[in-house]
N, C-alpha and C positions, 0 to 999 in steps of 0.2 A: 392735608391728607397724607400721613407718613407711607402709606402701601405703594401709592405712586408715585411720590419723591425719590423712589428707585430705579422707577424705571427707564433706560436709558432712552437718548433721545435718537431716535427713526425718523433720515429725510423723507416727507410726504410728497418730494420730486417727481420720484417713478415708485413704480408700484413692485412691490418684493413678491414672488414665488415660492411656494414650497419646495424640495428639491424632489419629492415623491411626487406628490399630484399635480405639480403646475400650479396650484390654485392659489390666487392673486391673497396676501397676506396683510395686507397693510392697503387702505382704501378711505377713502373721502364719504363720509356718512352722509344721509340726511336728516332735515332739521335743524336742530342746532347747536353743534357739538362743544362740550366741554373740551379743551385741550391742554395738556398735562407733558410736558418737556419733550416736545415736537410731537407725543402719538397721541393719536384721535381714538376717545373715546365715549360711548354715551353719559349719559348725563349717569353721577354715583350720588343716592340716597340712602336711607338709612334700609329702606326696603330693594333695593338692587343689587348691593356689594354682590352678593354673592352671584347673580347672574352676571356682572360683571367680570369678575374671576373666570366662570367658565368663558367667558366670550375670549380673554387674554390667552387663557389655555386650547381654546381652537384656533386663532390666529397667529399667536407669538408662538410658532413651534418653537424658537430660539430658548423662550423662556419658560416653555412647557415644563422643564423635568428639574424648575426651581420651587413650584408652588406646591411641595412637600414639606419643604419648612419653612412653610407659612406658620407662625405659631397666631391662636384668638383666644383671645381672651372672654371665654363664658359671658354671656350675659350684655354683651356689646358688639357694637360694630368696629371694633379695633383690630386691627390685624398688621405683624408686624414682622419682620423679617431677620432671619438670624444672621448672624455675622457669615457664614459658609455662604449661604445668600447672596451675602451684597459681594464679597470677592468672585463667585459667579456672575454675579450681574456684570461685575469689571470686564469678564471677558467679552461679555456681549457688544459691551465698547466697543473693545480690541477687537472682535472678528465685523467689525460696523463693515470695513472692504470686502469681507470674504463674500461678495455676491456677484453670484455668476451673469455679467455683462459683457458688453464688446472690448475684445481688446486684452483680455486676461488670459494666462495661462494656465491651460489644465490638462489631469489626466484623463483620460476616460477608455471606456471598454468598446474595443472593435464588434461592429456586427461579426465578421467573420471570426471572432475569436481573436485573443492577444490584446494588449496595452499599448496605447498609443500617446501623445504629448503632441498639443496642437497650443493655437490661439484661438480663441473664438471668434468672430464675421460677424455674425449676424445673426438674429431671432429667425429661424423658420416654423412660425407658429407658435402657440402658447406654449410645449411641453419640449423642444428643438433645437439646436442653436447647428449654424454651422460654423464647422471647425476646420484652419488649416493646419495637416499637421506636420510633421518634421520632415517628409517625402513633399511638402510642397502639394499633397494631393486633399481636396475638397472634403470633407466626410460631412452628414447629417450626423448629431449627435442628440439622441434622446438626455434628457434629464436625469433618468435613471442611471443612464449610459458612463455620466460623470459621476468617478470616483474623489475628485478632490482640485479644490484651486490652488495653485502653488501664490502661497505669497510673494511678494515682489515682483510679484510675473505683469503687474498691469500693463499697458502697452509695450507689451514684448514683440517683437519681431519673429515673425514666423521664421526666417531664413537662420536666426538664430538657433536654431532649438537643437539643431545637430552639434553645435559647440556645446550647447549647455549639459546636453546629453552626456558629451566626454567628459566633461569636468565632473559631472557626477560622476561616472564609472571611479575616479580617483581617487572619492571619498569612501565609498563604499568598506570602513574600517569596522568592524562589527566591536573593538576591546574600546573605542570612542565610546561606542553607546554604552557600555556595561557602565566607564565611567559616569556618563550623563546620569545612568539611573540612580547608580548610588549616592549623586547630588541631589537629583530629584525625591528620590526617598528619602533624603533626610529632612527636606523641607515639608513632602508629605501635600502637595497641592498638584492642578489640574495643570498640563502643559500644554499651547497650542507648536504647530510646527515652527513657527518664528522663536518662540521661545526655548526650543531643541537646538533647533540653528543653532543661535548664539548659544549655548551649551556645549553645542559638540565642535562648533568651526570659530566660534567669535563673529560671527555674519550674518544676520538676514536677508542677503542677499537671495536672488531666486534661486539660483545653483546650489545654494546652501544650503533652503529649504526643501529643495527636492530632493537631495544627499541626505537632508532627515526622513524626510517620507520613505526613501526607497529604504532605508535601512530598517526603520520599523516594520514595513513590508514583509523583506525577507528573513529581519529575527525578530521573529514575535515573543521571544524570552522575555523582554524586561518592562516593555509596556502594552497597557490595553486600552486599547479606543476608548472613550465614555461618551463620544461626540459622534458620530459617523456623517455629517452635514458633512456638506460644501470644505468647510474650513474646519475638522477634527478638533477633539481634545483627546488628549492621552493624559491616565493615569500611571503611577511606577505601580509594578506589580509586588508582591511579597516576596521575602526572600524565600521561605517556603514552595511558592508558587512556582518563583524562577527554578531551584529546586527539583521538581514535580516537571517544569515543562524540557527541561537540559533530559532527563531520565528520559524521557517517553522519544525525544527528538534521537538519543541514540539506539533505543531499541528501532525505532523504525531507520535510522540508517543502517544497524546491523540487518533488518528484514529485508531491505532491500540491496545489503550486499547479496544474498543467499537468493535471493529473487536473480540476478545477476549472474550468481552462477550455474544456477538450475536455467536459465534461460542459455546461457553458453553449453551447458551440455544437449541440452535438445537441441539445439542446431548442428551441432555436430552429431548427435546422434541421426536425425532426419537427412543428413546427406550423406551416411552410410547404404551400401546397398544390404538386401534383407539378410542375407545369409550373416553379415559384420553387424548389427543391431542390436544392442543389447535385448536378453530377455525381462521378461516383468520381475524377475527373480532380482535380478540385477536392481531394479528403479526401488523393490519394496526393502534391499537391503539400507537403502540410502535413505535414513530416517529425517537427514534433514530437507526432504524430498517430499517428504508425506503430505504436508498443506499442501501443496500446488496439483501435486498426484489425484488424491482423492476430492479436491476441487476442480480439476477436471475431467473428473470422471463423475460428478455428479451434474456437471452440464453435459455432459456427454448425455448420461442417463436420461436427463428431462427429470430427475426426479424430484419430488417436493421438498426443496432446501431453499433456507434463508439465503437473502443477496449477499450477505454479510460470507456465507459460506462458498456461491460462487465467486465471489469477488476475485481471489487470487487465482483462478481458473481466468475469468474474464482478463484481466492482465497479460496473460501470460499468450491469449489469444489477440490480444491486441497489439502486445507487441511483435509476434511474428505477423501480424496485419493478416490475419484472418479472421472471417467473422465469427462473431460472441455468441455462437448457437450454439445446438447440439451437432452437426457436420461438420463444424469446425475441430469442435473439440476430438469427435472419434477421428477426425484425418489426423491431426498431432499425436492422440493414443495410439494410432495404427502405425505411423511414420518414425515415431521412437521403438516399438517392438516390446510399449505395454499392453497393447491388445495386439490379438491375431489376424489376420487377415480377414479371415472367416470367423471372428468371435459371433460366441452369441448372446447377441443385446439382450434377445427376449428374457432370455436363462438372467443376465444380469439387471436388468431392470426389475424381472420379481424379485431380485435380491432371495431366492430360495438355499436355503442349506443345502449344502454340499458335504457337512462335517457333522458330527457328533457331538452334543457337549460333552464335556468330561466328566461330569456327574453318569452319561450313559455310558459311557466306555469307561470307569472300574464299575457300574454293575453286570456291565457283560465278564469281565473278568473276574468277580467274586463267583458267576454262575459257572464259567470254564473248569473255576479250581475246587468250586465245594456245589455240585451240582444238588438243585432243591430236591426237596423230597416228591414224586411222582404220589399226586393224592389219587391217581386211578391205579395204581401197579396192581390193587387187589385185583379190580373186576377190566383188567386189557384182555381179549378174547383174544389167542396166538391162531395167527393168519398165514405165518411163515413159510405154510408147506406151500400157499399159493405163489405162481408167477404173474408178478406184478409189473406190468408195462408204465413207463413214465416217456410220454411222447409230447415234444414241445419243440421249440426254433432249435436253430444250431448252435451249442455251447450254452446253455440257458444259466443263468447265475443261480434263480431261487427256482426249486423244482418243489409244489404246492401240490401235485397230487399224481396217486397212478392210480392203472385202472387192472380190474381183472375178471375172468368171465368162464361158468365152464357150462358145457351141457348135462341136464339133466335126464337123466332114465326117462322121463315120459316127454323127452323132446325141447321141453321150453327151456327158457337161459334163465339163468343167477349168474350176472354183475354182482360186483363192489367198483367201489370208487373209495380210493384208499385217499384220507387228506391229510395234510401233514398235521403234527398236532402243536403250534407253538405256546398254548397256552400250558404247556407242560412244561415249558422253562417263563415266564414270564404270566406275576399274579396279576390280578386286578390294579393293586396298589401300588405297581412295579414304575420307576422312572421312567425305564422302557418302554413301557405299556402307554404311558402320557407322551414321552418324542413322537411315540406312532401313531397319536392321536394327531397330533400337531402336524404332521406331513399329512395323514391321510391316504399316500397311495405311495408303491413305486412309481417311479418315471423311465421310463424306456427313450432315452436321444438316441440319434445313430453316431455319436460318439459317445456317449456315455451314460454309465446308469446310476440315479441316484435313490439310493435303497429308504425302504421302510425301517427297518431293523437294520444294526449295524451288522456289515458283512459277516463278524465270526458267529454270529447267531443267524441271521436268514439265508446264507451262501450256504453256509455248514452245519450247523448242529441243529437249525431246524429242517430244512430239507431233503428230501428224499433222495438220498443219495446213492445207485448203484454199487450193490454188493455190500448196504450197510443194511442193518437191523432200527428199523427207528418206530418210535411212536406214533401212533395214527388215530385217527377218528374215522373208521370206516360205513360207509351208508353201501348196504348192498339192497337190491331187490328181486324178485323173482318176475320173469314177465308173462303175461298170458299170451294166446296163440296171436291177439290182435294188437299186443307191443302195450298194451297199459301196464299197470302195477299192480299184479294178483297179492303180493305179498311184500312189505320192506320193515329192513332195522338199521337202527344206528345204535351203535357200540363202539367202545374205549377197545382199540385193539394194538399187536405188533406185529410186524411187516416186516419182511425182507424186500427191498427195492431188487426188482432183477434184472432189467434192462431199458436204462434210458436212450430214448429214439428221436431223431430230428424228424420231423414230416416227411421230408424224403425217404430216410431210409423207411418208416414206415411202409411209406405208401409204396414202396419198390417191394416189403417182405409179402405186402395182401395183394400186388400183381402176380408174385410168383407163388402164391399160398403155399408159402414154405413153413408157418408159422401156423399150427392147426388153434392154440388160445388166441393167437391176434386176430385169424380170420374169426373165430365164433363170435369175439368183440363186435367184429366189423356187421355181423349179422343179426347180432343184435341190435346192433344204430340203426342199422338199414327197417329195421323194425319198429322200433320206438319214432324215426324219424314219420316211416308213413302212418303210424297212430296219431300223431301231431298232426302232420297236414289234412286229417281226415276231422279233425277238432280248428280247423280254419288255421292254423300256424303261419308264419310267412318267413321261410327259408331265404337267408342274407347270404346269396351266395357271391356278391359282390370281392372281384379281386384285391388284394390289401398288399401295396409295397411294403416292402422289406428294405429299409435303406441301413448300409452300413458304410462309415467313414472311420481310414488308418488314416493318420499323418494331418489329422485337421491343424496342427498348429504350423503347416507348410503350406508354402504360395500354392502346390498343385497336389493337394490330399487327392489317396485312391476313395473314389466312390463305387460301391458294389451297388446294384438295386435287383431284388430279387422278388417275382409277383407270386404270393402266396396266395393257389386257388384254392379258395374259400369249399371249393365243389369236389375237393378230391377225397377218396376214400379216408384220407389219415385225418383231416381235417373234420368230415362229416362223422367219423368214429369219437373226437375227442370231445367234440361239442353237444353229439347226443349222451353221453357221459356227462360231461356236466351239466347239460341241463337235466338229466334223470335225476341227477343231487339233489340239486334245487328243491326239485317237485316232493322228493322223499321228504327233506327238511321243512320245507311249509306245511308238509302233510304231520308231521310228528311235533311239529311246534303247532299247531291248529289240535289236535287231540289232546297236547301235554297244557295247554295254555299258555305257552311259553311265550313273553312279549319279543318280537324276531322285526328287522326290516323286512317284513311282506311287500315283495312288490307287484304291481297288478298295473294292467292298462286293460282298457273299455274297446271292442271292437270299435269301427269305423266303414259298415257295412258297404252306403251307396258310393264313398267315392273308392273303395279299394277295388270293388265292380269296375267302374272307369277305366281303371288302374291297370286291369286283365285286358279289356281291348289292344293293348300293346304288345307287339308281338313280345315275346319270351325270351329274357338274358338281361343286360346288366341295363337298359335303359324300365324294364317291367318294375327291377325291386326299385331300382333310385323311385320312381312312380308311388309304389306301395310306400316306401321308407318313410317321403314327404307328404306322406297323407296319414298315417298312424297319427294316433293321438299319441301324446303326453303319459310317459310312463310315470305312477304317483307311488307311493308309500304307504303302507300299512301297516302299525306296530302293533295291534293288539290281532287280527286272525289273517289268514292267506283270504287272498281275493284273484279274481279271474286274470289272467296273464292273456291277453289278447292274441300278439305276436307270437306269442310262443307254444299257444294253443296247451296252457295248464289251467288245472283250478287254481293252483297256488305256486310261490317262486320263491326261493330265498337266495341272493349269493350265499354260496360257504365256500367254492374249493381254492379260494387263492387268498388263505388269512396271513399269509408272508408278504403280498406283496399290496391288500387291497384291508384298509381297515374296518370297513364295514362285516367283513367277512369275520377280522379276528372278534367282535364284535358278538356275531353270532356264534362263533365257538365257547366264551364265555357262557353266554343262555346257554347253549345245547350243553354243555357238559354239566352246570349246574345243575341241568333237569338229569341228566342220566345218574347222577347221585346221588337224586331225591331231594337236592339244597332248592331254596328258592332261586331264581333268578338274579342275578346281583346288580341287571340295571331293568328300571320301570321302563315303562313306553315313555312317559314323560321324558326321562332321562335321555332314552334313545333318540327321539325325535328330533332336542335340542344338540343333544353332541355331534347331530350330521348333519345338522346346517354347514358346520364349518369343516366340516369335514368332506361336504359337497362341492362347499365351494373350493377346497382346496383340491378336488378331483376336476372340477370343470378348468382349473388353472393349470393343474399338469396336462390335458388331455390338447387347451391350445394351446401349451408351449411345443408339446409333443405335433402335434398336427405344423405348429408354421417352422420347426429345427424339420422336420423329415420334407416339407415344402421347399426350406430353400435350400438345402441340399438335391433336390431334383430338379430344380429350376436349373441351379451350377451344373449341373450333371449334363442338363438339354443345352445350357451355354458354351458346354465345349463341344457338341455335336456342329458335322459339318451345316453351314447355315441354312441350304437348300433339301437337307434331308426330311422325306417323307417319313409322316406318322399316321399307323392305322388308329383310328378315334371313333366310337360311337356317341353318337347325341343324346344325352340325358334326357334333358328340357331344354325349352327358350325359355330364359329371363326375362328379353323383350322382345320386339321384333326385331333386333338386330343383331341380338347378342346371346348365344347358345352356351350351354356347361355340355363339355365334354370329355369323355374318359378315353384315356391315350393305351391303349390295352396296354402294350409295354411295362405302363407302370399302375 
């Protein structure tokens, strides 16, 4: 039988191991075994060979990754083995010792971590052995645990091992091995560590052999394992390959020079105090800074990146021995002086624009230098001679609309509400028009605003700007004696802005009614308001902070917080103004068939009932607020506005800052030129999905930036100071929402 006149001969003494499983290799059958140069196997017929092959290749892992050239001859049961073959086989001879028993010496890996060089003791169970190692100290050593048996190590002496150790450190000559390999490659065969030894020292001693292993170890340039058992084989690699692996070994020693000095400078920057800190200005000029920078700040963030892209973030926390989270990461941003003290995660987590592309800022400057053609200039109704009030917070960026009001001969008011008109500088099809699309809304932080339109068009040229002449879409209406709408138009008009007003001053000109158009305004909201509440309306007079932050990127930024009552004359003037808009616009898109966001909510009779048992102020509306239903959408007619006690409701007066609005200037203006509409309901319905959702994203970033600036605000209050609070609700029985008047 030539298949098994190869195989070498295996003492059936003791029993051999796997080095993975344990599992006993070599075993005493039953029955009545054929036996074939010392290994036992079953009986080989013309109908068994081949289960007998696999049985070889489950057992003899030794000789497992030889039975590839097997060559058979078609048609027979011959099978014969190639020359590559039988010089493997050879080794199998040669590594006949490398089996891990008592008394040998090996490497293996510490439970705790690190490489250790013991002798072995003794079996502790099938998968075990224990090991003394060079410390003289005890270790169980798993199976898995050993990396490799040093040849000539057989009954080695433990007390030895620290000598042999030094002797190694000696050899450790890396231009040896280069030599070796180039002897090796030119023979072009499998090398085990004995045969390295004598290669690189002239020796197979054990010191010699583990001078080979360790150096293989640490330059993996010139050979590769093909054995990983107990007793390795190594192949020479390509010159190519060596090559390829020299290249990659030095970019990562230049990586990790740079890693090394970017680690040196955060140290010394974190033990600056703040004021000495570099700014972030400073960390983004330093390009070779950039991978570590923006890997951690992407742990910082928690945002959804590959490990590959934390990885030199986690590094860099690991080496200053902080933990590999997100806390870690922002105390290192905040301790170098690339985030601020008080940054805001939220802002940076949604990763929201803060900038313009450049595609929109030159079409803002094609429009500054060659202003489009005004397709309403024929039919703009000149409004000029009126006094147009624009009343809004203090110092307002985008000013979206004014209002004006006079009496007529038989007593009743005509309002307008002048709106700014921006679709008079930006078409449909404008770049512009699609960025505003994609934001969706202004954002109002109490450190900063991030606009819809870039500044030189919604700050300036579209806004209603005091003492400038500008373009408007004006909705005026007439009112009857009981505050409804006896008569309204909407028309392309020009305006003179003639006095922009904060709340305050407002509300100080209609205490002293020094102002005979502001007061008639005021008397007209006071009109229209109680026509609303007499059609069930539910009046939000809930107080609304005003939070304003200078010097936020300073340890101790000024915090202003100013309560703007919802209930005061300037505030109830500007609100039934806009919502008289509203009403006019649903009414004129429901006649013109103009598809508009109609918005409309359903009363909610019994529990708003409820809702009145409580006495009257800011715990009554929270009550009514949390029990309204669900305001929905309408794109094809106006439907009932519940809250706000209309037949119908559109936004229109803030298409600067709010894009549903500019939205609806597009339809209205279309219709007032007798064009058709230039977007369907379909169209409408789908472009505010995401344009919803990008308003419900601004509104909590807005809600938790003005939160925790009030929170910082009460943290620096003395700690025992009293706050007047009324109780909204209880949550549960133990736990109440309360509103702190103050703010």
């Amino acid at each position: 039988m030539g298949f098994l006149s190869v195989i070498p001969r295996i003492s059936t003494s003791r029993a051999l191991y796997h080095r993975g499983t344990g599992k006993r290799i070599v075993h005493t059958f039953s029955g009545n075994p054929h036996r074939s140069h010392g290994l036992l196997l079953p009986p080989v017929t013309s109908f068994n060979v081949m289960p007998s092959l696999y049985f070889i290749s489950e057992h003899c892992f030794s000789f497992r990754r030889f039975l590839s050239v097997v060559d058979h001859e078609p048609g027979s049961n011959v099978f014969r083995l190639s020359a590559a073959c039988s010089m493997a086989a050879t080794h199998v001879v040669r590594r006949r010792n490398g089996l891990l028993q008592t008394g040998v010496l090996v490497e293996f890996k510490r439970n705790s971590g690190g490489i250790g060089l013991g002798v072995t003791q003794s079996r502790e169970g099938r998968r075990s052995w224990i090991v003394l190692d060079q410390n003289a100290e005890t270790c169980t050593v798993h199976l898995k645990q050993v990396n490799v048996i040093i040849p000539g190590g057989e009954n080695f002496k433990p007390e030895d091992v620290s000598e042999l150790l030094r002797q190694v450190e000696l050899l450790q000559d890396q231009t040896r091995l280069e030599i070796a390999w180039e002897k090796v490659l030119s023979c072009g065969k499998l090398v085990d560590l004995e045969e390295l030894a004598l290669v690189l020292y002239g020796s197979t001693a054990a010191d010699k052999c583990y001078g080979a292993y360790r150096l293989l170890t640490t330059c993996p340039f010139y050979f590769e394992c093909k054995d990983d058992s107990f007793s390795p084989l190594y192949g020479p690699r390509t010159v190519e390959q060596v090559r390829q692996l020299r290249l990659h070994a030095l970019g990562e020693e230049v990586a990790h020079k740079k890693f090394l000095d970017f680690l040196a400078v955060v140290k010394t920057a974190m033990g600056l105090s703040f004021d000495q800190k570099p700014n972030r200005g400073f960390w983004e000029s330093r390009s070779e800074f950039t991978v570590y920078l923006e890997s951690l700040k992407i742990v910082a963030l928690e945002t959804s990146a590959s490990m590959e892209k934390k990885k030199s973030g986690m590094q860099v926390l690991d080496a200053l021995g902080l933990g590999k989270n997100s806390a870690g990461a922002i105390d290192v941003m905040i301790q170098i002086g690339y985030f601020g003290v008080h940054e805001n995660f939220d802002l940076l987590k949604l990763d929201l624009p803060t900038c313009f592309p450049e595609q929109v800022i030159e079409a803002v400057g094609i429009i500054k230098s060659q202003s489009p053609q005004d397709l309403d200039e024929d039919n703009r109704v000149d409004l000029t001679s009126l006094k147009v009030f624009s009343i809004d917070t203090e110092n307002p960026k985008e000013i979206d609309d004014g209002i004006s009001a006079i009496k007529l001969p038989d007593g009743r008011f005509k309002v307008w509400i002048h709106v700014a008109d921006p679709t008079r500088w930006v078409s449909r099809d404008c770049v512009i028009r699609k960025e505003a699309h994609h934001r969706g809304t202004s954002i109002y932080l109490p450190t900063m605003t991030i606009p819809m339109f870039p500044v030189e068009l919604g700050w300036h040229l579209m806004s209603l700007r005091q003492g400038e002449y500008h373009p408007a879409v004006s909705i005026s209406a007439i009112l009857s004696e009981d505050g409804s709408i006896a008569e309204s138009f909407v028309e392309n008009s020009m305006i003179c802005a003639t006095c922009n007003l904060s709340y305050e001053a407002a509300a100080e000109l209609l205490a002293r009614n020094e102002d005979f158009e502001l007061s008639t305004l005021h008397e007209a909201a006071l009109l229209r308001s109680k026509w609303r509440n007499s059609n069930g309306a539910l009046n939000d007079y809930m107080p609304k902070p005003s939070v304003c932050v200078e010097g936020e990127e300073t340890m101790d930024p000024k915090i202003t917080i100013k309560l703007q009552d919802a209930s005061s004359p300037s505030f109830v003037l500007v609100s039934e103004m806009m919502i008289l808009c509203g009403e006019i616009i649903a009414k004129y898109g429901g006649e013109q068939g103009v598809p508009l966001p109609y918005r409309c909510q359903t009363p909610n009779v019994k529990e708003n009932k409820d809702a009145f048992s409580i006495p009257e102020g800011p715990a009554r509306i929270a009550a009514l607020l949390h029990t309204t239903a669900q305001v929905d959408v309408n794109y094809l007619k106006p439907s009932q506005h519940a809250a706000l006690g209309l037949p119908g409701y559109v936004q229109f007066t803030s298409p600067i800052r709010r894009y549903t609005d500019l939205l609806a200037h597009f339809q209205v203006k279309a219709a007032l030129r007798g064009e058709k509409p230039p977007f369907s309901p379909d169209y409408l319905e789908g472009s505010l999905v995401s344009v919803n959702e990008a308003c419900r994203t601004a509104r909590k970033l807005q809600n938790n930036t003005e939160r925790y600036w009030i929170l910082e605000y009460l943290r620096r209050q003395p700690p025992h100071r009293a706050y007047q609070a009324c109780v909204l609700r209880f949550v549960n029985n133990t736990t109440a929402m309360v509103i702190i008047s103050e703010f």
